[in-house]
C-alpha positions in Angstrom: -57.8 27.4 -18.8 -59.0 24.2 -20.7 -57.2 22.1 -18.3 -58.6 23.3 -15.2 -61.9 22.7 -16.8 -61.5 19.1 -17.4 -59.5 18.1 -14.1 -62.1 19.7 -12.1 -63.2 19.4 -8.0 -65.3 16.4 -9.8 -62.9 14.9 -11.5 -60.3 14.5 -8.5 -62.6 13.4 -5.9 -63.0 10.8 -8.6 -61.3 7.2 -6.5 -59.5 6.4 -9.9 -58.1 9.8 -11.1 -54.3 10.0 -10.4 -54.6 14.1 -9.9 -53.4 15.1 -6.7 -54.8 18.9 -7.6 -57.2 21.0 -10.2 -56.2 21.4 -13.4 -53.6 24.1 -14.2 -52.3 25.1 -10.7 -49.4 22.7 -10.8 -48.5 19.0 -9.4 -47.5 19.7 -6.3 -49.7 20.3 -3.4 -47.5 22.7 -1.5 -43.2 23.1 -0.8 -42.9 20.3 1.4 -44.5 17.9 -1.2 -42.3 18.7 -3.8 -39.3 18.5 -1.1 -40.4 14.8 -0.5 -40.7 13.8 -4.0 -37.7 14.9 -5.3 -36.0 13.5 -2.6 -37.5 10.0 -3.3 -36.7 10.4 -7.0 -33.0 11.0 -6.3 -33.2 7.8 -3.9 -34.4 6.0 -6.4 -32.4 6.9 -9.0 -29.2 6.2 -7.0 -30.5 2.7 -6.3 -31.2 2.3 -9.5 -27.7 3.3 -11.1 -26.1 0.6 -8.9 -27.5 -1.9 -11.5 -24.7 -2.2 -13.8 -27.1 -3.4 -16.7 -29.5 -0.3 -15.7 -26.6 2.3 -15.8 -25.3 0.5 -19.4 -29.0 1.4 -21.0 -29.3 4.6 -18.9 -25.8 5.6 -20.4 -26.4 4.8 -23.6 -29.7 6.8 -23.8 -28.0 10.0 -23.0 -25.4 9.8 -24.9 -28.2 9.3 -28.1 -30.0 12.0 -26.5 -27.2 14.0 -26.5 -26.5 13.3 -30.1 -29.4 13.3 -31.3 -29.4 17.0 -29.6 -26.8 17.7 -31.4 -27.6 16.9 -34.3 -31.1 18.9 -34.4 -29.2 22.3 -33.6 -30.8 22.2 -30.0 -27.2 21.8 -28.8 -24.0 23.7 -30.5 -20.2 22.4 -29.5 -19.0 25.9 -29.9 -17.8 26.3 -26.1 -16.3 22.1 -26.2 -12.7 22.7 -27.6 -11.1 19.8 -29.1 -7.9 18.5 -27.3 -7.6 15.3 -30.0 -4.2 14.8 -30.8 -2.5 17.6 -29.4 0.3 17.9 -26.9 1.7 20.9 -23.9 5.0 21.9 -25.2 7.6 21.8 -22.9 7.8 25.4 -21.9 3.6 25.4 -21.9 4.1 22.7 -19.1 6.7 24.9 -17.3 4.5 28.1 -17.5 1.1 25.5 -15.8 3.7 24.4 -13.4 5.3 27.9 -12.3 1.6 29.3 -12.4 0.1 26.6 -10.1 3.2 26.0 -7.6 2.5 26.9 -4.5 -0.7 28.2 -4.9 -4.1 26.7 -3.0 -1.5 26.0 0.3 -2.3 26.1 3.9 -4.1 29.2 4.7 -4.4 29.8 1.0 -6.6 27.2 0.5 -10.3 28.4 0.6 -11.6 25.0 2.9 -8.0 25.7 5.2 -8.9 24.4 8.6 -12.7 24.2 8.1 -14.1 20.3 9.0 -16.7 18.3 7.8 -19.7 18.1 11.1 -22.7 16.2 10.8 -25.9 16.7 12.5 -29.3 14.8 11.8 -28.4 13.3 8.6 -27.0 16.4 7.4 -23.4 17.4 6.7 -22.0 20.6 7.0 -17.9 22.6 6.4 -17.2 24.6 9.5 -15.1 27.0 9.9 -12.1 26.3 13.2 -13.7 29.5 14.9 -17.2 27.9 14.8 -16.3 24.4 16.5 -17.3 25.0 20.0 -20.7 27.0 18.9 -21.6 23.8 16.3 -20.5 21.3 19.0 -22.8 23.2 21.4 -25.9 22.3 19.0 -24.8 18.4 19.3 -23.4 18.5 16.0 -20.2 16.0 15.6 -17.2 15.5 13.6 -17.4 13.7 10.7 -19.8 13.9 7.5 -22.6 11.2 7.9 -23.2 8.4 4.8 -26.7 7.1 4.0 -27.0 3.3 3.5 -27.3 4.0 -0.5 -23.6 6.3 -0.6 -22.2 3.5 1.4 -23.2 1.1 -1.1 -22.3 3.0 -3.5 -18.6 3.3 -2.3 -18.3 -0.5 -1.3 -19.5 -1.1 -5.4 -16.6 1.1 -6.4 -13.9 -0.3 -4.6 -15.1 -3.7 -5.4 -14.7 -2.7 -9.1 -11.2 -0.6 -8.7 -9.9 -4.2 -7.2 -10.9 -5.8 -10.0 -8.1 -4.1 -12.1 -5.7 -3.6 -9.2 -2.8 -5.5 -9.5 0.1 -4.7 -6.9 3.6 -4.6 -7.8 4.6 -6.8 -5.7 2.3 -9.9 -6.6 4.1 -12.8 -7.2 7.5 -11.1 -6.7 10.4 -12.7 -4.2 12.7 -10.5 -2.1 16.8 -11.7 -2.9 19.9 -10.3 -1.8 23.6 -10.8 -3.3 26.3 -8.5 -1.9 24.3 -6.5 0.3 22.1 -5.8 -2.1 17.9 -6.4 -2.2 16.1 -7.0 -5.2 12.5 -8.2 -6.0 12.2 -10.5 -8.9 9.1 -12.2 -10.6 9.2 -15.7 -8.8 9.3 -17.1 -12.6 12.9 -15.6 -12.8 14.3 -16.9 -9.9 16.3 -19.8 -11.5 18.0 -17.1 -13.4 19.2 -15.0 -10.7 20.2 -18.5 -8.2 22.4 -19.2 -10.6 24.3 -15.6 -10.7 25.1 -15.7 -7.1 21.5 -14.7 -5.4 19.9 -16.0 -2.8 15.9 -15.6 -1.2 15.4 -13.2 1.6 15.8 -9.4 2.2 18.8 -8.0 4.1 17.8 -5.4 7.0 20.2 -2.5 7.7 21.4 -2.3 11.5 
């Protein structure tokens, strides 16, 4: 009650007060404005995180919150169970493996046959039987990427390359006795010298 008495009609026609309604009744004007905000937010938010110095303080902050949580009482571990040091036995591997074989399989699987379609900026599963209805409604195949996802994804590959490192980098193909091997280039001396010679032999 107090607040709706101080951010009155006065107050909001007012050019320099930042209320968008009276006091007390909320800060949203109606569904679609709260639809809109929170949508910009999330934008926002994902731009943001693509700052790696950003997403280092935004990290560290919730993981103090969290502690700090934590540490208060606010939060209790009792349902986090503690995997530190411990191992699957043999037969406890065996018994996940039998358990999960086969399972989640073709027509099994809960997504089996369904597609990704996109319409309008907005992606949607459907189901094999629904194709022709969906495809009626100009919706296409394929799930549709805002700018921000895509930069998103570029960033992360850019990063997994980073610490990529093929196999085959700086490697040699050499054959003796119609057989191929691929050697380091730094131990080719070693293997010239025991009969090898460069190049990889192609079975006719």
């Amino acid at each position: 009650m107090r607040e709706k008495e101080i951010v009155n009609k006065e107050l909001i026609n007012d050019q320099y007060c930042m209320n968008l309604q009276l006091g007390g009744v909320g800060g949203f004007k109606d569904d679609s404005h709260m639809v809109k905000t929170c949508k910009a937010g999330n934008e926002k938010f994902i731009k943001n995180m693509l700052d790696p110095e950003y997403r280092k303080i935004f990290s560290q902050k919730m993981s103090e919150a969290n502690k700090k949580s934590f540490e208060l009482g606010k939060r209790i571990g009792v349902n986090f169970y503690d995997w530190s040091g411990k191992k699957h036995t043999e037969q406890s591997k065996q018994k996940l493996s039998s358990k999960k074989k086969n399972t989640g399989i073709g027509s099994d699987n809960s997504v089996w046959g369904m597609k990704w379609m996109n319409k309008e900026c907005k992606n949607k599963m459907v189901k094999p039987e629904d194709f022709t209805h969906y495809l009626s409604m100009d919706w296409q195949f394929g799930q549709y990427l805002s700018e921000e996802k895509k930069l998103i994804l570029r960033n992360s590959l850019d990063n997994a390359r980073k610490y990529y490192k093929p196999s085959c980098t700086g490697r040699k193909w050499i054959n003796k006795d119609g057989k191929n091997k691929r050697v380091l280039e730094n131990e080719l001396n070693s293997f010239f010298d025991d009969g090898w010679v460069l190049g990889c032999l192609i079975k006719k």
